[in-house]
C-alpha positions as CSV (number, residue, x, y, z in Angstrom):
1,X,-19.2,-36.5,20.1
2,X,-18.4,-33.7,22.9
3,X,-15.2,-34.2,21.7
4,X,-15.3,-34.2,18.0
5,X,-17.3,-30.6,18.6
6,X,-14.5,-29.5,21.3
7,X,-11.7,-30.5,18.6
8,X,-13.6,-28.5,15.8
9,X,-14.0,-25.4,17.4
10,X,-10.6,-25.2,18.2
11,X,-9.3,-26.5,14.7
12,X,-11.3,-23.4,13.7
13,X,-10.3,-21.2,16.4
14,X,-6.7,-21.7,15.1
15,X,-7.5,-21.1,11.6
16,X,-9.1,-17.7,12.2
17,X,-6.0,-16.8,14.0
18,X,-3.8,-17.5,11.3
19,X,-5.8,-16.3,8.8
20,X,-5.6,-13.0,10.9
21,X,-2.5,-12.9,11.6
22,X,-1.9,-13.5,7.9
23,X,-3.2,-10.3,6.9
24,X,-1.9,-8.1,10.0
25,X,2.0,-9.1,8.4
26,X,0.9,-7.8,5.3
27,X,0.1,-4.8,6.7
28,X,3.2,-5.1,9.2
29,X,5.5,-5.3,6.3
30,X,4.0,-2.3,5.1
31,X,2.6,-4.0,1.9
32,X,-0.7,-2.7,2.5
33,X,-1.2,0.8,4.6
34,X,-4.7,2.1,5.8
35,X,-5.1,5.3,7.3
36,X,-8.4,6.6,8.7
37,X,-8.9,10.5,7.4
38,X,-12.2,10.8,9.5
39,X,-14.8,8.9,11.6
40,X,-18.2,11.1,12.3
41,X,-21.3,10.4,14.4
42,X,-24.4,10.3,11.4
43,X,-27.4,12.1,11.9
44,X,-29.1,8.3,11.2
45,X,-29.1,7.3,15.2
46,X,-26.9,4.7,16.0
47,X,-24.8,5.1,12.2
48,X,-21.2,6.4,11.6
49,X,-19.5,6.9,8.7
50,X,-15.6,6.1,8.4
51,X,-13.6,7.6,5.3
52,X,-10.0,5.8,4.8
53,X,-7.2,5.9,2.0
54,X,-5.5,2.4,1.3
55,X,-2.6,1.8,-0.3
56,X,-1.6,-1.5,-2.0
57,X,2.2,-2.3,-2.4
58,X,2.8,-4.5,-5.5
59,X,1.8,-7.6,-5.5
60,X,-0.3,-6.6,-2.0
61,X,-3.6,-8.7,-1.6
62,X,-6.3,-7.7,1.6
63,X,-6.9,-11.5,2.0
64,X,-10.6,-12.6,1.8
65,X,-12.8,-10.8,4.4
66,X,-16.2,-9.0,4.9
67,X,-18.0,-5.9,6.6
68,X,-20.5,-7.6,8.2
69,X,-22.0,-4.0,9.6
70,X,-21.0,-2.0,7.0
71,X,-21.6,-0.5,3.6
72,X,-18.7,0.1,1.3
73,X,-18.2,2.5,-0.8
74,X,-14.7,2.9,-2.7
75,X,-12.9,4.4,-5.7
76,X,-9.6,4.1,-7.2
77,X,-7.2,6.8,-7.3
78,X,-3.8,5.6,-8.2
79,X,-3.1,2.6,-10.2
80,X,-4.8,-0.7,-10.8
81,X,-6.2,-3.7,-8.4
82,X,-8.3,-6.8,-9.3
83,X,-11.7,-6.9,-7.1
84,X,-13.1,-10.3,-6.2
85,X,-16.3,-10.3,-4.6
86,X,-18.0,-14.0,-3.5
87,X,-20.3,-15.1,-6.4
88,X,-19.1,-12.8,-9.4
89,X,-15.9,-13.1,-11.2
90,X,-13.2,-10.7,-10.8
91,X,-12.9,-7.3,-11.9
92,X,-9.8,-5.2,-12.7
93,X,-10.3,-1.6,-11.8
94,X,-7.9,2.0,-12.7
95,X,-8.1,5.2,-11.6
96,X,-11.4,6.7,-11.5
97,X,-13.0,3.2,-11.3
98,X,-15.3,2.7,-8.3
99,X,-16.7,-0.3,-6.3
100,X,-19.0,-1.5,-3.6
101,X,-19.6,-4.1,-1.1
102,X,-22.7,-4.9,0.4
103,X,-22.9,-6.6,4.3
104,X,-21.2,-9.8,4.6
105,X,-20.4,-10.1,1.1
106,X,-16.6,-11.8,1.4
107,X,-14.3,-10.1,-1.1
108,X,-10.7,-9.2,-1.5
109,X,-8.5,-6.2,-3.3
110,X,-5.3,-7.8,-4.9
111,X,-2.7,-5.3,-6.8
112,X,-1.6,-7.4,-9.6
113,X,0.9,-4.5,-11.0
114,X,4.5,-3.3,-10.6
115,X,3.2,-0.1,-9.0
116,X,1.5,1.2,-6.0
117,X,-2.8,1.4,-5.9
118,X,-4.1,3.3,-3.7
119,X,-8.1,3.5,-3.1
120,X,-10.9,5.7,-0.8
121,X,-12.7,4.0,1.0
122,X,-16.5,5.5,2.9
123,X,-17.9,3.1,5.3
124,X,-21.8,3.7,6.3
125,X,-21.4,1.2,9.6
126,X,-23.0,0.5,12.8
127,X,-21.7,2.2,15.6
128,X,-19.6,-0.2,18.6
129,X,-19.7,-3.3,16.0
130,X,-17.2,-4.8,14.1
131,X,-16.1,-3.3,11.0
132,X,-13.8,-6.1,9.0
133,X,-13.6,-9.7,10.0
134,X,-11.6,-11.9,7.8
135,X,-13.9,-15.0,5.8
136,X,-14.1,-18.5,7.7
């Protein structure tokens, strides 16, 4: 039994990893860029907030993945991507469009087009904790 649990853990261990290291060579190939504009201290103690531009290659997907600390708020400023949040079907968004995502909810930007999408991103987070982790 010990060993079943030791063998599990480590089967998932690995599968983290990869899916990890899955969407680092996205961004590594330089299919998706993220580039922080600005990270401030809130006046709500222990609160930041962290304001981001991404840009989605064609064809570019985040891989499924959640802000367990964090509140998302994001618009669309250049092109088109296809939201999937856990629970509700996908939605295809263009430029103006926004979207959020609450805590923990697992969910994924894919840019199904033949042209560049870039979004803005506001994170409302908890200071010192995690901000992505990719879905189990």
């Amino acid at each position: 039994m010990k060993r079943k649990l030791v063998l599990l853990g480590a089967a998932s261990l690995v599968i983290a990893v990869v899916n990890l290291a899955a969407i680092h060579a996205q961004e590594a190939s330089g299919n998706i860029k993220r580039e922080t504009v600005l990270k401030q201290d809130m006046t709500i103690p222990g609160r930041e907030v962290i304001m981001a531009e991404v840009e989605l290659a064609p064809g570019a997907t985040e891989g499924l993945h959640s802000h367990p600390s964090a509140e998302l708020f994001g618009f669309v400023v250049e092109g088109t991507i296809q939201a999937e949040i856990e629970g509700k079907p996908p939605q295809t968004l263009q430029a103006g469009d926004h979207f959020y995502f609450a805590p923990g909810v697992v969910h994924q930007n894919t840019n199904r087009s033949a042209y560049p999408a870039k979004t803005y991103v506001v994170f409302v987070a908890e200071k010192g904790k995690p901000l992505t982790v990719p879905a189990k």
